[in-house]
PDB file of N, CA, C, O and CB in Angstrom:
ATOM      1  N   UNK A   1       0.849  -1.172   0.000  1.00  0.00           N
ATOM      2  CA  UNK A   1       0.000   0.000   0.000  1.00  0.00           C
ATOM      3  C   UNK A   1       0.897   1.237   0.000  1.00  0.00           C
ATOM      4  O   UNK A   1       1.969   1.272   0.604  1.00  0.00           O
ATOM      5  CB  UNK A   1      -0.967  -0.003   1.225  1.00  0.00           C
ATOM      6  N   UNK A   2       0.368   2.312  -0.755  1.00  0.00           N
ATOM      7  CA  UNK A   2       1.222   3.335  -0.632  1.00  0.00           C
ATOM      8  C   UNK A   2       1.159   4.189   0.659  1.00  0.00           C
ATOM      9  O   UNK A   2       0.203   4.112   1.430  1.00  0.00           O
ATOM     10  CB  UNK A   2       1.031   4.101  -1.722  1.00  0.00           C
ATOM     11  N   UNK A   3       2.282   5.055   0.873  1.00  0.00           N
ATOM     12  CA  UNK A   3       2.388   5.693   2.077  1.00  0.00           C
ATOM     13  C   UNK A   3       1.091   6.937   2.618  1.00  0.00           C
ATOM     14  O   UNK A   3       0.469   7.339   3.601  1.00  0.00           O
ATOM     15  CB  UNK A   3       3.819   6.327   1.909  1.00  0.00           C
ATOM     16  N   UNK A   4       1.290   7.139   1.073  1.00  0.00           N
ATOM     17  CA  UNK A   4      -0.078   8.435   1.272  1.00  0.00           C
ATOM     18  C   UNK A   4      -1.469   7.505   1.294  1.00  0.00           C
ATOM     19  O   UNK A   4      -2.392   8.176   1.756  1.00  0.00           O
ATOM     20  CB  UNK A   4      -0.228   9.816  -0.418  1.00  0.00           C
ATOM     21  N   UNK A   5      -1.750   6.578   1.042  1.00  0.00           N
ATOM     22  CA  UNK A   5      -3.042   5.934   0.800  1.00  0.00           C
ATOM     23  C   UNK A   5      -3.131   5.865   2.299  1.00  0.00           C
ATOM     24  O   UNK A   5      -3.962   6.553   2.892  1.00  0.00           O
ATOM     25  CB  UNK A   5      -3.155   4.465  -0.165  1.00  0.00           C
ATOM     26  N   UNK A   6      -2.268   5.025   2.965  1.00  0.00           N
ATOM     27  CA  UNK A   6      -2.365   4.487   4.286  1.00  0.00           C
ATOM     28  C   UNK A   6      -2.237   6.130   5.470  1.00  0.00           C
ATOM     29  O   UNK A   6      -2.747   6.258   6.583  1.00  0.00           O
ATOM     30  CB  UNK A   6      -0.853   3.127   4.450  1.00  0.00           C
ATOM     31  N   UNK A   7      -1.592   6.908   4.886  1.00  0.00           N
ATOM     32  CA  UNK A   7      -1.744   8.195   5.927  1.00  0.00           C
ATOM     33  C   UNK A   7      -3.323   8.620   5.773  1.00  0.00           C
ATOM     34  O   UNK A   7      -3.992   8.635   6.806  1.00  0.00           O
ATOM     35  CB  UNK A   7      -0.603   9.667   5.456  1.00  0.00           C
ATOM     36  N   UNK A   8      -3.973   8.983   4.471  1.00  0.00           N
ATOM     37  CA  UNK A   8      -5.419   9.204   4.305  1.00  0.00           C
ATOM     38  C   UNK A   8      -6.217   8.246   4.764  1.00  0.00           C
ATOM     39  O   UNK A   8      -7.080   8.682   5.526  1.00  0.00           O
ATOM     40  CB  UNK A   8      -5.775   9.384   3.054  1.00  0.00           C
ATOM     41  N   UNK A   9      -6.243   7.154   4.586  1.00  0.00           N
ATOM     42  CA  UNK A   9      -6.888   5.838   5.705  1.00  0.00           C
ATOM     43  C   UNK A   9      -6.455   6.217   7.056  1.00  0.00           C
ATOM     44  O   UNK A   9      -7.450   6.183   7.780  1.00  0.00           O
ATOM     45  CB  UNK A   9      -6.204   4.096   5.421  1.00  0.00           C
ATOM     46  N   UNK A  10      -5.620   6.495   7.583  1.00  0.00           N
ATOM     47  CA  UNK A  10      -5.506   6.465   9.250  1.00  0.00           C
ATOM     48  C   UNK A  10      -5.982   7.622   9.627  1.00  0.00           C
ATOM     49  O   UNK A  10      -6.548   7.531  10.716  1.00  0.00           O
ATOM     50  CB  UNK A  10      -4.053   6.310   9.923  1.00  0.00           C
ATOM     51  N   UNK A  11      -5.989   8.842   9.106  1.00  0.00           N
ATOM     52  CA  UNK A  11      -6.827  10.048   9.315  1.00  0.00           C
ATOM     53  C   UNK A  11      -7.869  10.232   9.075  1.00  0.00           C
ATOM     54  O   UNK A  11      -8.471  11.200   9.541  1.00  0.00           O
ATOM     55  CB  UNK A  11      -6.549  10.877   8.923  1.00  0.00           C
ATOM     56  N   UNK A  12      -8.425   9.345   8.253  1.00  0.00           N
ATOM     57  CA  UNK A  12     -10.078   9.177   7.904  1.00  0.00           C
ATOM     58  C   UNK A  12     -10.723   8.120   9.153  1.00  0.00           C
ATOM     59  O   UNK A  12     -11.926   8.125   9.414  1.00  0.00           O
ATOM     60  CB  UNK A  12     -10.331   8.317   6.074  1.00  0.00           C
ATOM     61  N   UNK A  13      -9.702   7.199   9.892  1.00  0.00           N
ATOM     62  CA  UNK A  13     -10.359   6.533  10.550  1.00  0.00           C
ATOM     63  C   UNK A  13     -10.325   7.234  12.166  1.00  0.00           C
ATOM     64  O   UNK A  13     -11.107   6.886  13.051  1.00  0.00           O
ATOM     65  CB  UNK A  13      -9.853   5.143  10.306  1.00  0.00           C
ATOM     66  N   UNK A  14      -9.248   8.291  12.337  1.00  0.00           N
ATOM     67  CA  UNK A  14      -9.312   8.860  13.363  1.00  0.00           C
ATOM     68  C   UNK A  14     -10.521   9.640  13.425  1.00  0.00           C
ATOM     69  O   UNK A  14     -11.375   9.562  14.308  1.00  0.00           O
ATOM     70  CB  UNK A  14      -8.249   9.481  13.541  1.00  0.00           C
ATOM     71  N   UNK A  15     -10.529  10.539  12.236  1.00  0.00           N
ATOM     72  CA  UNK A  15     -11.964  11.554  12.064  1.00  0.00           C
ATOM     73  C   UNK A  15     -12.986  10.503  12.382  1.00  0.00           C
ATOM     74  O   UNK A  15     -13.989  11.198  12.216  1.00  0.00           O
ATOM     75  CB  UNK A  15     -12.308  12.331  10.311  1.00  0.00           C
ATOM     76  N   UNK A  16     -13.435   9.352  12.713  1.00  0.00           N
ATOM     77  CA  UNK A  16     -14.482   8.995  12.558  1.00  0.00           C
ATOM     78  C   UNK A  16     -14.625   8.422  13.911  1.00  0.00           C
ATOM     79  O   UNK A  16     -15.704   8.414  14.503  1.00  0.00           O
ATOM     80  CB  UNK A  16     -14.666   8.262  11.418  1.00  0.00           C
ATOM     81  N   UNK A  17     -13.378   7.879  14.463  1.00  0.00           N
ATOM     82  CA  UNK A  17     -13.505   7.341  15.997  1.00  0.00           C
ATOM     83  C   UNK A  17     -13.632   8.653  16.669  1.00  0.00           C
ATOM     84  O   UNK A  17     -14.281   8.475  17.699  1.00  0.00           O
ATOM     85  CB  UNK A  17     -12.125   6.390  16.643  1.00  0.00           C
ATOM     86  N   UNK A  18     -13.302   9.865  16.535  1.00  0.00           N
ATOM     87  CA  UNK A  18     -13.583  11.164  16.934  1.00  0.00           C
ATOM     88  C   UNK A  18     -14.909  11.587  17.099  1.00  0.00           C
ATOM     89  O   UNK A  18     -15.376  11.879  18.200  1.00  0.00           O
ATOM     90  CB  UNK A  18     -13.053  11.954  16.137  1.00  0.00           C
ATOM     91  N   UNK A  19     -15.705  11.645  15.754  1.00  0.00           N
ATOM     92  CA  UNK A  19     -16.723  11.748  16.049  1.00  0.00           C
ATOM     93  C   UNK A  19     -17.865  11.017  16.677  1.00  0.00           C
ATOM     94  O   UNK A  19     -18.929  11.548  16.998  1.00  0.00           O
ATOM     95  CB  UNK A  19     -16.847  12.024  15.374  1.00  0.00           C
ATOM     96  N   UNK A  20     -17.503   9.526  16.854  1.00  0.00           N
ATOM     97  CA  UNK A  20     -17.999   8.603  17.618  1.00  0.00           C
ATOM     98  C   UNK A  20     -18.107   9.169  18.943  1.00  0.00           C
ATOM     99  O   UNK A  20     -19.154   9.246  19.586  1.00  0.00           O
ATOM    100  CB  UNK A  20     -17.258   7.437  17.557  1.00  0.00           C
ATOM    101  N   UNK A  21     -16.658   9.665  19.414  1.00  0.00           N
ATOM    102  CA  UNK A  21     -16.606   9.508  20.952  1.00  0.00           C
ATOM    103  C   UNK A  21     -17.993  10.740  21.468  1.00  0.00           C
ATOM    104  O   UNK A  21     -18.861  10.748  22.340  1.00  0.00           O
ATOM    105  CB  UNK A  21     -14.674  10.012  21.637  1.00  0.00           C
ATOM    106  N   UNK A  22     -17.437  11.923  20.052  1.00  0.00           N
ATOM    107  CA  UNK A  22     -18.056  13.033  20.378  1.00  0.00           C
ATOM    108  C   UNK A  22     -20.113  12.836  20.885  1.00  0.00           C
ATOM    109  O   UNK A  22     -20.850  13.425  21.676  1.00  0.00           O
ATOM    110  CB  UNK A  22     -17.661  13.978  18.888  1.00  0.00           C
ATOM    111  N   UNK A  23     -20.300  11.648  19.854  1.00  0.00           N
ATOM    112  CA  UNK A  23     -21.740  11.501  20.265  1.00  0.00           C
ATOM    113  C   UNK A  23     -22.043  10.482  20.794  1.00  0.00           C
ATOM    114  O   UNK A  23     -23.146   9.960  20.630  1.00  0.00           O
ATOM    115  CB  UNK A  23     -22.592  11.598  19.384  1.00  0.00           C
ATOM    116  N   UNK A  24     -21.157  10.021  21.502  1.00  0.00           N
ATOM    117  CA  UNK A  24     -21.575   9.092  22.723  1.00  0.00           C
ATOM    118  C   UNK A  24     -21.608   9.986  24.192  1.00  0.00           C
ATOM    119  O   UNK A  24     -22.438   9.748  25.070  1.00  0.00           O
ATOM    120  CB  UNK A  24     -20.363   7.748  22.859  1.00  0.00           C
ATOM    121  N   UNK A  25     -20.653  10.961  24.293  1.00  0.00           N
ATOM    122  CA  UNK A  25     -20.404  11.926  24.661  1.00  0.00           C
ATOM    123  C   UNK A  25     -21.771  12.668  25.386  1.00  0.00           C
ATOM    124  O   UNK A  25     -22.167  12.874  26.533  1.00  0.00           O
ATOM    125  CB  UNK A  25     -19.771  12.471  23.602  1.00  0.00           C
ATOM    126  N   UNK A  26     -22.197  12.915  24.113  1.00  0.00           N
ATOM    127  CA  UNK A  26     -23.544  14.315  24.146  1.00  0.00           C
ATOM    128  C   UNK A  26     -24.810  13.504  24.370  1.00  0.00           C
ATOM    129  O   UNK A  26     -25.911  13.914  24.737  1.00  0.00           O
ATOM    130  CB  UNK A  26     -23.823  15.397  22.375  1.00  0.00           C
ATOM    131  N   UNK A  27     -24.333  11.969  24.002  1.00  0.00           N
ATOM    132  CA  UNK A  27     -25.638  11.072  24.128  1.00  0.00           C
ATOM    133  C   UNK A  27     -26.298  10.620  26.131  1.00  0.00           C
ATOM    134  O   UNK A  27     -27.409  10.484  26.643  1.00  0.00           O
ATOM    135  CB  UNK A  27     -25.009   9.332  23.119  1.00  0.00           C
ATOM    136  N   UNK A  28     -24.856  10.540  26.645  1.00  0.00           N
ATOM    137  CA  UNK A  28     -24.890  10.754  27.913  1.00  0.00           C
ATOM    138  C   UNK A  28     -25.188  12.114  28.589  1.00  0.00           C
ATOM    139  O   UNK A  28     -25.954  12.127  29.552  1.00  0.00           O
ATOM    140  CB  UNK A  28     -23.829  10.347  28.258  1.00  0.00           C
ATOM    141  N   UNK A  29     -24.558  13.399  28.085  1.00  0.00           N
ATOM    142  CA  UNK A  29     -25.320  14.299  28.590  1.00  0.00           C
ATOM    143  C   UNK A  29     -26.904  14.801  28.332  1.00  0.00           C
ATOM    144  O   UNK A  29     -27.631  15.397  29.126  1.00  0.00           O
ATOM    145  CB  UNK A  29     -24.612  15.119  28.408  1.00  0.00           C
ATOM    146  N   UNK A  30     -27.205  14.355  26.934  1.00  0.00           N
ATOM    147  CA  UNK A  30     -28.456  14.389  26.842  1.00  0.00           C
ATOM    148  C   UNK A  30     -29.126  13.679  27.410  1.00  0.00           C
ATOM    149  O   UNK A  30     -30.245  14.170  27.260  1.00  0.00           O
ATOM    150  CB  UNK A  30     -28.777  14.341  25.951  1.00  0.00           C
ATOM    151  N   UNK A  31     -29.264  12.445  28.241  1.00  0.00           N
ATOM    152  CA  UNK A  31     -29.644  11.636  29.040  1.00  0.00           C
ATOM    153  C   UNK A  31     -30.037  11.806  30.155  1.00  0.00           C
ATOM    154  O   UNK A  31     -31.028  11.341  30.719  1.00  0.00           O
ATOM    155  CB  UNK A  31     -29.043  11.021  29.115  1.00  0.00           C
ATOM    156  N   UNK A  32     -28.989  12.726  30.628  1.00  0.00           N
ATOM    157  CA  UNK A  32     -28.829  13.104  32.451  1.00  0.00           C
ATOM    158  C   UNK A  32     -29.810  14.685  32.126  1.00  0.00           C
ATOM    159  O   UNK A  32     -30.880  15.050  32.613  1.00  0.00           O
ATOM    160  CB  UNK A  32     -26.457  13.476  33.300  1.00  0.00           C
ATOM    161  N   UNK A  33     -29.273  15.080  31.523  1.00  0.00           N
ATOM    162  CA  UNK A  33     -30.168  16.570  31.349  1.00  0.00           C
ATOM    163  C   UNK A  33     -32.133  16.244  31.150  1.00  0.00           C
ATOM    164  O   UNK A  33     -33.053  16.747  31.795  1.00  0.00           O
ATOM    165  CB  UNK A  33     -29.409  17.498  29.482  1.00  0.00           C
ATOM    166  N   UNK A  34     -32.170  15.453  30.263  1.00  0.00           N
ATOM    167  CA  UNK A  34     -33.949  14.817  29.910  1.00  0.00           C
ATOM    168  C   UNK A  34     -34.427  14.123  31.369  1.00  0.00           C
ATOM    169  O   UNK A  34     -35.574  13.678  31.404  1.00  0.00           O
ATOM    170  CB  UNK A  34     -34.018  13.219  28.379  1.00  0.00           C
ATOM    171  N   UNK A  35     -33.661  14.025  32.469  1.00  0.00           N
ATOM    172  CA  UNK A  35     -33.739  13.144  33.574  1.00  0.00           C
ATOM    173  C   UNK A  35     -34.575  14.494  34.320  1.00  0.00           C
ATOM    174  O   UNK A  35     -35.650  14.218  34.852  1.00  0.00           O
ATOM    175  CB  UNK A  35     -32.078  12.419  34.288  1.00  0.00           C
ATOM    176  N   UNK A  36     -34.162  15.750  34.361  1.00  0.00           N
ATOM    177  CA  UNK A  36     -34.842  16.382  35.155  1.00  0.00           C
ATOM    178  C   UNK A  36     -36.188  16.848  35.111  1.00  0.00           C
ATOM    179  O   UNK A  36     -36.948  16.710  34.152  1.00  0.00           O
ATOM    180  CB  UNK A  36     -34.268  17.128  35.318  1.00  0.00           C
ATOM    181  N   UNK A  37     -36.475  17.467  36.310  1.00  0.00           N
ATOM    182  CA  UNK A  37     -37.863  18.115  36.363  1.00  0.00           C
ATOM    183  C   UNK A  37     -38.017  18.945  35.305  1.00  0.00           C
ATOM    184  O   UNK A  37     -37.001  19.504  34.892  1.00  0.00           O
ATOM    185  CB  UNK A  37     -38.143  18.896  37.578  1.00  0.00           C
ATOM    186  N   UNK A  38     -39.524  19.251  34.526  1.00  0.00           N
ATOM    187  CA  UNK A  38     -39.587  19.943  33.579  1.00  0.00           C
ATOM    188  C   UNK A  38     -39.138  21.573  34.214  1.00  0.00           C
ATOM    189  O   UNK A  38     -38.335  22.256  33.578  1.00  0.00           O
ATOM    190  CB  UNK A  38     -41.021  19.680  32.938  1.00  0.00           C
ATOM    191  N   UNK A  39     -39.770  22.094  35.556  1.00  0.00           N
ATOM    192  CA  UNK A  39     -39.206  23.512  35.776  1.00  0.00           C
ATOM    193  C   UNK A  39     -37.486  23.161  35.781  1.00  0.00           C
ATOM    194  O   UNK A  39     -37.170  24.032  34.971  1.00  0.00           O
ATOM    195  CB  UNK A  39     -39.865  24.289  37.436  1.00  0.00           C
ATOM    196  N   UNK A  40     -36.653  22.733  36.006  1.00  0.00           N
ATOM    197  CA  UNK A  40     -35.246  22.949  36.245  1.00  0.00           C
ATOM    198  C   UNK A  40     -34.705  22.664  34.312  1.00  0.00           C
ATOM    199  O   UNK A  40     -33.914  23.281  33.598  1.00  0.00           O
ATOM    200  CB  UNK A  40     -34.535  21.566  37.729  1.00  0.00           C
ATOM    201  N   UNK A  41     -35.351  21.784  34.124  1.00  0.00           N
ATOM    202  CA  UNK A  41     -35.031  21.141  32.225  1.00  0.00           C
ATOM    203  C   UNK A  41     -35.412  22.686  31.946  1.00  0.00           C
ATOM    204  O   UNK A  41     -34.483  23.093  31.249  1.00  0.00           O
ATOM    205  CB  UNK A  41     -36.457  19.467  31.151  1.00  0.00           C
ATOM    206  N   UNK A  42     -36.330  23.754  32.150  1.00  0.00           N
ATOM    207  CA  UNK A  42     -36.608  24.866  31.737  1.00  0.00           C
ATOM    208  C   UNK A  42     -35.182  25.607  31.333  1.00  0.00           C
ATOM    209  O   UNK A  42     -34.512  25.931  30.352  1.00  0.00           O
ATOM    210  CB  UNK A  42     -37.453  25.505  32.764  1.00  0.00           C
ATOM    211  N   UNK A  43     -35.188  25.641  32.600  1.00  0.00           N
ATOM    212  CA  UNK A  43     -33.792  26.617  32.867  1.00  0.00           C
ATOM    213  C   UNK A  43     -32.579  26.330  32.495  1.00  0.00           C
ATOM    214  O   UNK A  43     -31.626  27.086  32.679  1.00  0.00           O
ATOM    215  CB  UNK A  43     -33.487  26.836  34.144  1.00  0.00           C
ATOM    216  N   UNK A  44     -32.505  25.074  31.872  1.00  0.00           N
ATOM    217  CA  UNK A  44     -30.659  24.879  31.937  1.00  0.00           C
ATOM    218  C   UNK A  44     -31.021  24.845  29.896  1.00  0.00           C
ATOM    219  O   UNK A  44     -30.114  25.095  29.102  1.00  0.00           O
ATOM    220  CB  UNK A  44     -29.647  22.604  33.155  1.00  0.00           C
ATOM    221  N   UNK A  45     -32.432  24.501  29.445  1.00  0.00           N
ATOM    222  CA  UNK A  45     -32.058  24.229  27.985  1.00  0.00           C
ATOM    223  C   UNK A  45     -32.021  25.711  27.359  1.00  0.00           C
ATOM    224  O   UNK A  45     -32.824  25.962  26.461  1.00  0.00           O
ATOM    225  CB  UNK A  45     -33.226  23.170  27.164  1.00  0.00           C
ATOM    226  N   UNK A  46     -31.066  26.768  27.821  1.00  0.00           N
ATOM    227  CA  UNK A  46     -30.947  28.097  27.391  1.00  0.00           C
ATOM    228  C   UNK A  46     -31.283  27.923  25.509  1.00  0.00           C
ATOM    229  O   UNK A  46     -31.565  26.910  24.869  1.00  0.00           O
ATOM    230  CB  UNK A  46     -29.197  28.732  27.916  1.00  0.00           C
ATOM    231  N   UNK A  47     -31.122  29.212  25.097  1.00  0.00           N
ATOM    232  CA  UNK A  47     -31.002  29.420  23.378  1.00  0.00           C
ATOM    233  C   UNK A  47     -29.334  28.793  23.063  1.00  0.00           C
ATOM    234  O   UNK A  47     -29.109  28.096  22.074  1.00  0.00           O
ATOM    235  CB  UNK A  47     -31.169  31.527  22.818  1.00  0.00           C
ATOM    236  N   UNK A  48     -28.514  29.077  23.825  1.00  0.00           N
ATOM    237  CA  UNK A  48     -26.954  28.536  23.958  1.00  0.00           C
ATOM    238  C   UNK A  48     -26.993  27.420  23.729  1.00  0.00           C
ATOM    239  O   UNK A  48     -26.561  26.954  22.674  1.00  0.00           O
ATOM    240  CB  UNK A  48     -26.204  28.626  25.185  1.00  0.00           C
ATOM    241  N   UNK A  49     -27.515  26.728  24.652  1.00  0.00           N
ATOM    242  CA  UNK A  49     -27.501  25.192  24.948  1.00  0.00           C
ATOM    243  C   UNK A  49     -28.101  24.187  24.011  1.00  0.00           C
ATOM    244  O   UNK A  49     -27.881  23.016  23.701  1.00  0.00           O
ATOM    245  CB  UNK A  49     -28.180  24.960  26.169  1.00  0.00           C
ATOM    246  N   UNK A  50     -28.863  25.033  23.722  1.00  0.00           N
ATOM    247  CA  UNK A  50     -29.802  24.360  22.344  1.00  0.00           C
ATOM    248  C   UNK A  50     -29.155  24.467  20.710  1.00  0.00           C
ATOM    249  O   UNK A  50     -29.314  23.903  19.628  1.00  0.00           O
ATOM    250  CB  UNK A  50     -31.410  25.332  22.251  1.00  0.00           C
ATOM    251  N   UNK A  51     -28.591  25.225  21.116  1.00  0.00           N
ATOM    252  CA  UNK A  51     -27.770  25.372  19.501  1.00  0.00           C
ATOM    253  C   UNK A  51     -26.905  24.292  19.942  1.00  0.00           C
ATOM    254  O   UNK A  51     -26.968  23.352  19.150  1.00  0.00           O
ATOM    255  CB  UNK A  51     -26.793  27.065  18.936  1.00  0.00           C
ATOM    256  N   UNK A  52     -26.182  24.101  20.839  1.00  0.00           N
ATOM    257  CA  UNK A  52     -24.566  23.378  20.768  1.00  0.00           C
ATOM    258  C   UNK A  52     -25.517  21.973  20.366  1.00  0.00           C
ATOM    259  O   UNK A  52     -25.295  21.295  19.363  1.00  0.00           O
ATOM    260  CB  UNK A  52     -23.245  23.310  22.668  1.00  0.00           C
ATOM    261  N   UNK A  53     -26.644  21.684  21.388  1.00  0.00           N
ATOM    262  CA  UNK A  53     -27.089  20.300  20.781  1.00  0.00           C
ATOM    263  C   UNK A  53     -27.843  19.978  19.290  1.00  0.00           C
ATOM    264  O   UNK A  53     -27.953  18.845  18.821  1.00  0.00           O
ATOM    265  CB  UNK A  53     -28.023  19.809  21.767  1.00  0.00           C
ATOM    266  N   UNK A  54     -28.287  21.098  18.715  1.00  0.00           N
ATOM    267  CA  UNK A  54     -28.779  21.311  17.620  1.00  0.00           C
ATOM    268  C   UNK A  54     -27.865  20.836  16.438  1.00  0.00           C
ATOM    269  O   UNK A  54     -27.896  20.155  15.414  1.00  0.00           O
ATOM    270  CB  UNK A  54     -29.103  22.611  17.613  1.00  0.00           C
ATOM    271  N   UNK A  55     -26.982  21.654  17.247  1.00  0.00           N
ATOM    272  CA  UNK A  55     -25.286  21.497  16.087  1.00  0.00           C
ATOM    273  C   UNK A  55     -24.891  19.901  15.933  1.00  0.00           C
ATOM    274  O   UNK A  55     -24.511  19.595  14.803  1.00  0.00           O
ATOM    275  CB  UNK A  55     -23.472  22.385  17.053  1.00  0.00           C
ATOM    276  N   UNK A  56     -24.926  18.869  16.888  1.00  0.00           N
ATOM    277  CA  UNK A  56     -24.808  17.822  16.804  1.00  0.00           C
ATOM    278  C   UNK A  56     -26.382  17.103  16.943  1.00  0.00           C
ATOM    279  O   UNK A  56     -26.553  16.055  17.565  1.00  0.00           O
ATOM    280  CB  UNK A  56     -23.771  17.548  17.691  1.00  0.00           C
ATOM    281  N   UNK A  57     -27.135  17.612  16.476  1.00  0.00           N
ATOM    282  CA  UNK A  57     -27.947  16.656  15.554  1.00  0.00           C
ATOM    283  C   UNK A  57     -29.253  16.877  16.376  1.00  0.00           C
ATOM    284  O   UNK A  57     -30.309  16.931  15.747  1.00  0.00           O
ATOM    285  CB  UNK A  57     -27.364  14.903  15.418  1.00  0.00           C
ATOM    286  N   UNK A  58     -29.267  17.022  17.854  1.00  0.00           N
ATOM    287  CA  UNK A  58     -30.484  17.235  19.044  1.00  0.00           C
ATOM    288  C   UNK A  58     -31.910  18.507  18.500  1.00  0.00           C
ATOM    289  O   UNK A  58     -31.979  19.717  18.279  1.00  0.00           O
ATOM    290  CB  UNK A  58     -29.455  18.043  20.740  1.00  0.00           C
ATOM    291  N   UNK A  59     -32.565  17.676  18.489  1.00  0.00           N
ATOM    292  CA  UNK A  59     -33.538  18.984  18.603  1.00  0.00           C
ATOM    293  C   UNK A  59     -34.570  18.649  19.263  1.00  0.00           C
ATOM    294  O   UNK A  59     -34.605  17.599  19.904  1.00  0.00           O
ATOM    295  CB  UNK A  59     -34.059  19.602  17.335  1.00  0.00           C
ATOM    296  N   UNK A  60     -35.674  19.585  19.199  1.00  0.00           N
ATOM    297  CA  UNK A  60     -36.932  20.052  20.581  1.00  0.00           C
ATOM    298  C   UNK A  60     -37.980  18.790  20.097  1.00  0.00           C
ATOM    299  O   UNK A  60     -39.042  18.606  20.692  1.00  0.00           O
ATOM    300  CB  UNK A  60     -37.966  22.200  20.418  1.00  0.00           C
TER     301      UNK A  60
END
């Protein structure tokens, strides 16, 4: 295999165990956060908070 084939394979497979971790990640905080009372779930799902999960895929 060539050198560059196998550098683009090992960086394509990092990008992807990366983004794995990233939404296993958000999958646990989205978990613990849906756990609360709807008044306190009020308060913490700001306009902020909702974009960052929006951004990785979460919505209302």
């Amino acid at each position: 295999m060539k050198p560059e084939l196998k550098a683009k394979i090992l960086a394509y497979n990092k990008a992807v165990k990366e983004k794995a971790d990233k939404a296993t990640d958000l999958d646990v905080l989205v978990a613990g956060i849906m756990k609360l009372p709807y008044g306190q779930l009020k308060k913490v799902l700001t306009e902020e908070v909702m974009a960052v999960l929006e951004k990785y895929g979460y919505t209302e």
